[in-house]
C-alpha positions as CSV (number, residue, x, y, z in Angstrom):
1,X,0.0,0.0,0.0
2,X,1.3,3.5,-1.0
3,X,1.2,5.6,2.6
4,X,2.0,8.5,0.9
5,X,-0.5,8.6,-2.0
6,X,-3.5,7.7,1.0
7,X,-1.8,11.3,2.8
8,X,-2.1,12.7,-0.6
9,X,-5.5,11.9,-1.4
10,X,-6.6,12.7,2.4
11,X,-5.2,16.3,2.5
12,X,-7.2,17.1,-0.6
13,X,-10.5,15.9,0.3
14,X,-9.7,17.8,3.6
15,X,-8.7,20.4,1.6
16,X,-12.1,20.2,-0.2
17,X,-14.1,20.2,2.6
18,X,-12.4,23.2,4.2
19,X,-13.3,25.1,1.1
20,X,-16.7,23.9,0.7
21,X,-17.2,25.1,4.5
22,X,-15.8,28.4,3.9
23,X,-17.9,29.0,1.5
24,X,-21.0,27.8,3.1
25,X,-20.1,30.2,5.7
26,X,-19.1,33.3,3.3
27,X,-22.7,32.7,1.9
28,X,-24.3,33.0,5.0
29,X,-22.4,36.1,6.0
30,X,-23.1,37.9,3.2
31,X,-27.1,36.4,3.0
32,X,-26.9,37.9,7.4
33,X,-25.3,41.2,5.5
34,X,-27.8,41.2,3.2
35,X,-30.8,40.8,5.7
36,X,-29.7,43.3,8.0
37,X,-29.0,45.6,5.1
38,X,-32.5,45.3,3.7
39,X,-33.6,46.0,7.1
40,X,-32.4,49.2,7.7
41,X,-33.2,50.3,4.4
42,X,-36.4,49.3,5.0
43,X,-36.2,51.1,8.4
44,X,-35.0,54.5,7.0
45,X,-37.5,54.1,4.1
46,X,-40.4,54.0,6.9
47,X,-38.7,56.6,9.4
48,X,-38.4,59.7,6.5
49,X,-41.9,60.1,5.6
50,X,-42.8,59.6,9.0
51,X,-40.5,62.7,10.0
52,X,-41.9,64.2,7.2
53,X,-45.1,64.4,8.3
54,X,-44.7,64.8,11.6
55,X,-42.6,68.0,11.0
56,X,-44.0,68.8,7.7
57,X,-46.6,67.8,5.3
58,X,-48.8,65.3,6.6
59,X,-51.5,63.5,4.4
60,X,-55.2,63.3,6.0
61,X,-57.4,61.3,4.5
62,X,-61.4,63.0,4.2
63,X,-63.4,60.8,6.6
64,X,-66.7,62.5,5.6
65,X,-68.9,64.9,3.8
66,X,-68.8,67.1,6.2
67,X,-66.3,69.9,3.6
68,X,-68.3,69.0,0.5
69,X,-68.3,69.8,-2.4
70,X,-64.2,71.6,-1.5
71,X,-63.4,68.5,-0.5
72,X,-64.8,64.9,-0.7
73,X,-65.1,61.0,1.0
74,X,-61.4,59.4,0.4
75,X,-59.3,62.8,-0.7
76,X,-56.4,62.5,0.6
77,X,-55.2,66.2,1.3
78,X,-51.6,67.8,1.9
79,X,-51.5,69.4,5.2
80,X,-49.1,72.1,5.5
81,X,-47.8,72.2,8.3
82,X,-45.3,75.2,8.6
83,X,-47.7,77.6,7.2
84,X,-48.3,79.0,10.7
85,X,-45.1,77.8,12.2
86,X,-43.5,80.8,11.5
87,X,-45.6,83.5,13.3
88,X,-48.4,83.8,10.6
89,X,-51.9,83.2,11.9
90,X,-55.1,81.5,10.3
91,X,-57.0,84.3,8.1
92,X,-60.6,83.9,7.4
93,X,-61.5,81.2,4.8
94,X,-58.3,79.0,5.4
95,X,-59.2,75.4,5.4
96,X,-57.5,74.1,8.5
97,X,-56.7,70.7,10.3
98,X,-56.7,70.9,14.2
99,X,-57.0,68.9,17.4
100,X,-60.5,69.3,18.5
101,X,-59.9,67.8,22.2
102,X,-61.5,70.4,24.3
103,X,-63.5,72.2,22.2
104,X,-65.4,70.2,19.9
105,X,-64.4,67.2,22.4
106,X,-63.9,67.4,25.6
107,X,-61.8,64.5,26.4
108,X,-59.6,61.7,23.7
109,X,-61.4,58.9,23.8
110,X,-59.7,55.8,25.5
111,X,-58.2,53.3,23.5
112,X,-55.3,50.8,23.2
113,X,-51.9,52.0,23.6
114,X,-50.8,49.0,20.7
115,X,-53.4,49.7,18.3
116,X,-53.3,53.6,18.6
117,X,-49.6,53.5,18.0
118,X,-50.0,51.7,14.8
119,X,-53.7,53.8,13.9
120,X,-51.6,57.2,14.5
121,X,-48.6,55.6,11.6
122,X,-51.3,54.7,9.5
123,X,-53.3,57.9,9.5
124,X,-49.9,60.0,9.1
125,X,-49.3,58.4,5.9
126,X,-52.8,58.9,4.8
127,X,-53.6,55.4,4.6
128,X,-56.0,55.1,7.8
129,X,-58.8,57.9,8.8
130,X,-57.9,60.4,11.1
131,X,-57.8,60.4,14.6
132,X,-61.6,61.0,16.2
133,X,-60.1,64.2,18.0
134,X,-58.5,65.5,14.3
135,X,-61.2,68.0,12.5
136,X,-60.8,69.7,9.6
137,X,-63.0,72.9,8.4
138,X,-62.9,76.7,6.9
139,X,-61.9,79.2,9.1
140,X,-64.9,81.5,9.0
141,X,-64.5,84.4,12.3
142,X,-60.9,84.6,14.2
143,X,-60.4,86.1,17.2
144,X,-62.1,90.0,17.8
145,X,-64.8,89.2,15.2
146,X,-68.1,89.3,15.4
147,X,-70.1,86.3,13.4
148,X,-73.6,86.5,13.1
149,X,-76.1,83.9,11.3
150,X,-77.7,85.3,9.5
151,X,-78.9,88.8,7.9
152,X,-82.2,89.0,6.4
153,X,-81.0,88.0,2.9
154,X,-80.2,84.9,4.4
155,X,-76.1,85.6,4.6
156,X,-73.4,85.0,6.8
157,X,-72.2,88.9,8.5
158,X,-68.5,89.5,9.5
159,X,-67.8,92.5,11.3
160,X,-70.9,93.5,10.1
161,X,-70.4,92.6,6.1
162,X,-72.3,90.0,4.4
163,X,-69.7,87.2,3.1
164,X,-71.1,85.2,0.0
165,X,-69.7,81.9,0.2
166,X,-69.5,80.7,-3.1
167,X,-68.0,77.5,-1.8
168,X,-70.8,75.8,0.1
169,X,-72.1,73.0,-1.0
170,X,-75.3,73.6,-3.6
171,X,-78.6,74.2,-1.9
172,X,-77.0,74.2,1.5
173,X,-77.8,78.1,3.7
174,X,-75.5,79.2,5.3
175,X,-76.8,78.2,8.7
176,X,-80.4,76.7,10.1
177,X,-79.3,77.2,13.2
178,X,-79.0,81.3,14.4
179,X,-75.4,82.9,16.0
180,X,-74.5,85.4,16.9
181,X,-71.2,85.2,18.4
182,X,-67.8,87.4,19.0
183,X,-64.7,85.1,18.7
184,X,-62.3,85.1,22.1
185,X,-59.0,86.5,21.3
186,X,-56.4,83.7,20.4
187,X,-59.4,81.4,18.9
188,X,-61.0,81.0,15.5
189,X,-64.9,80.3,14.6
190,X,-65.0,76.6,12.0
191,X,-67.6,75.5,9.9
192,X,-67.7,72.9,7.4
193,X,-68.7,73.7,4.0
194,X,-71.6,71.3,3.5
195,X,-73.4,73.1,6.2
196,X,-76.3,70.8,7.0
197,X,-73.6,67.7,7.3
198,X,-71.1,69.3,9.1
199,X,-71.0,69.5,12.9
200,X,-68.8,72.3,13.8
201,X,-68.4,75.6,15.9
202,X,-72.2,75.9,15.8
203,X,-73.0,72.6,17.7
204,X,-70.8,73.3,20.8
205,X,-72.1,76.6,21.7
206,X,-73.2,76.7,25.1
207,X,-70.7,73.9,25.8
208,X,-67.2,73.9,27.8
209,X,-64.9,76.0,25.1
210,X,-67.8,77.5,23.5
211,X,-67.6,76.1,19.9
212,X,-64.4,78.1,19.0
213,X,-61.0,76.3,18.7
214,X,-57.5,77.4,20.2
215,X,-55.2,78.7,17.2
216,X,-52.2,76.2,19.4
217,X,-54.7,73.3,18.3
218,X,-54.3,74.0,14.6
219,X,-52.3,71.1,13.0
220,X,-51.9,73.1,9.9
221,X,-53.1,74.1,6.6
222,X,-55.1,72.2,3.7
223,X,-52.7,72.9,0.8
224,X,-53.1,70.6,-1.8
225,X,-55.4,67.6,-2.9
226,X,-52.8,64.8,-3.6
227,X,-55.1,61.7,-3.9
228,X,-56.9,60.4,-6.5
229,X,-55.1,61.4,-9.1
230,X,-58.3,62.4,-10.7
231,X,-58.9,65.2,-8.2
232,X,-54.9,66.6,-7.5
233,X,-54.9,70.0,-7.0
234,X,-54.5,72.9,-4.8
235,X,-57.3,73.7,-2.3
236,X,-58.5,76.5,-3.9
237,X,-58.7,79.9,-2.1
238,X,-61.3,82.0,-1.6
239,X,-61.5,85.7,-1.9
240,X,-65.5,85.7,0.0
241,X,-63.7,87.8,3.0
242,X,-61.6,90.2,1.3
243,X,-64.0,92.7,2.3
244,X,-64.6,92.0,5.6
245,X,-62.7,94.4,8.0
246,X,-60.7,93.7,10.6
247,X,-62.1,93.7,14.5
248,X,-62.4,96.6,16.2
249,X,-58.8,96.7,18.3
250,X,-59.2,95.9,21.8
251,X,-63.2,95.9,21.5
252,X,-63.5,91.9,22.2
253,X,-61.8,89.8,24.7
């Protein structure tokens, strides 16, 4: 028997083996690599717009038809959220997003700390409706004006001027139910535009907060109509207050 050639033919299948191993090995490294990889990708990919719209343009899907026919069920709006980050203030026919938790309601409802973590992701990407304390509506009176509902032609008064309002929805008044109301300093007066499905600044009157919302609660601005495709555009603005003057100085509180 040939000692040598058995050595031989030994070191090379150990040989073999050793490469085969190494290789095994180098291909799970780089498949580990390539998992961990894919996950922070994935990661980033989910963090940015997330960021984003915490910080600055967050999408909000229209839960109702409560801002018909401006906007409609299953828009998915651009809300702008440095518009008023800056020192500027809502004006009078801005359609706004805010936090309605004590003044259209009172208290956040309870839920699950789990399933409102992953509800509040959702709805900032737009792919979930909004939180039940997130509203959005026109700015009609801000703080010093005087609102009334309505003037015997049936209009809306600011300061005293009739507003027409070109943007309700058809056949809709302006109001069935009678105001008359001087907005706090610091707080702005909301109504939808398809009056008789919209439950806003008029139905908390006489309630905790009066009806008016905090300008601190305003999330931002409606900007821009991003989804369906069909129906991208800006939210159009509307020139129905240009007349209206501004509140007396110091004459409301």
């Amino acid at each position: 028997m040939d000692t040598e050639a058995q050595h031989t033919e030994r070191d090379r299948s150990s040989e073999t083996e050793e490469r085969s191993r190494s290789a095994r090995m180098s291909g799970q490294g780089r498949s580990g690599w390539s998992w961990r990889r894919t996950g922070i990708l994935g990661g980033v990919c989910l963090l940015f717009p997330l960021l984003l719209s915490h910080f600055v343009l967050q999408p909000f899907l229209i839960p109702s038809r409560s801002m018909e026919p401006t906007l409609q069920v299953g828009d998915r709006i651009l809300v702008n959220k440095l518009a008023y980050r800056f020192g500027d203030q809502p004006r009078r026919g801005d359609v706004v997003v805010f936090d309605g938790t004590g003044s259209f309601l009172q208290e956040a409802p309870e839920e699950n700390p789990v399933t409102g973590l992953l509800h509040g992701a959702a709805a900032a990407l737009g792919l979930a409706e909004p939180a039940e304390t997130d509203f959005v509506k026109r700015v009609v009176g801000v703080g010093g004006d005087r609102v009334v509902c309505c003037d015997q032609n049936g209009r809306l008064t600011v300061n005293g001027v009739p507003v027409e309002e070109w943007y309700l929805q058809l056949g809709d008044a302006p109001s069935k139910v009678p105001f008359d109301i001087v907005v706090p300093r610091g707080t702005l007066w909301v109504m939808g535009d398809h009056r008789s499905q919209s439950s806003d600044s008029r139905d908390h009157l006489g309630q905790p907060g009066g009806g008016v919302v905090p300008v601190e609660q305003v999330i931002g601005r409606a900007d821009w109509i991003g989804w369906p495709f069909g129906r991208w555009s800006d939210v159009p603005e509307t020139g129905a207050f240009d007349s209206v003057p501004a509140p007396a100085a110091g004459g409301h509180g």
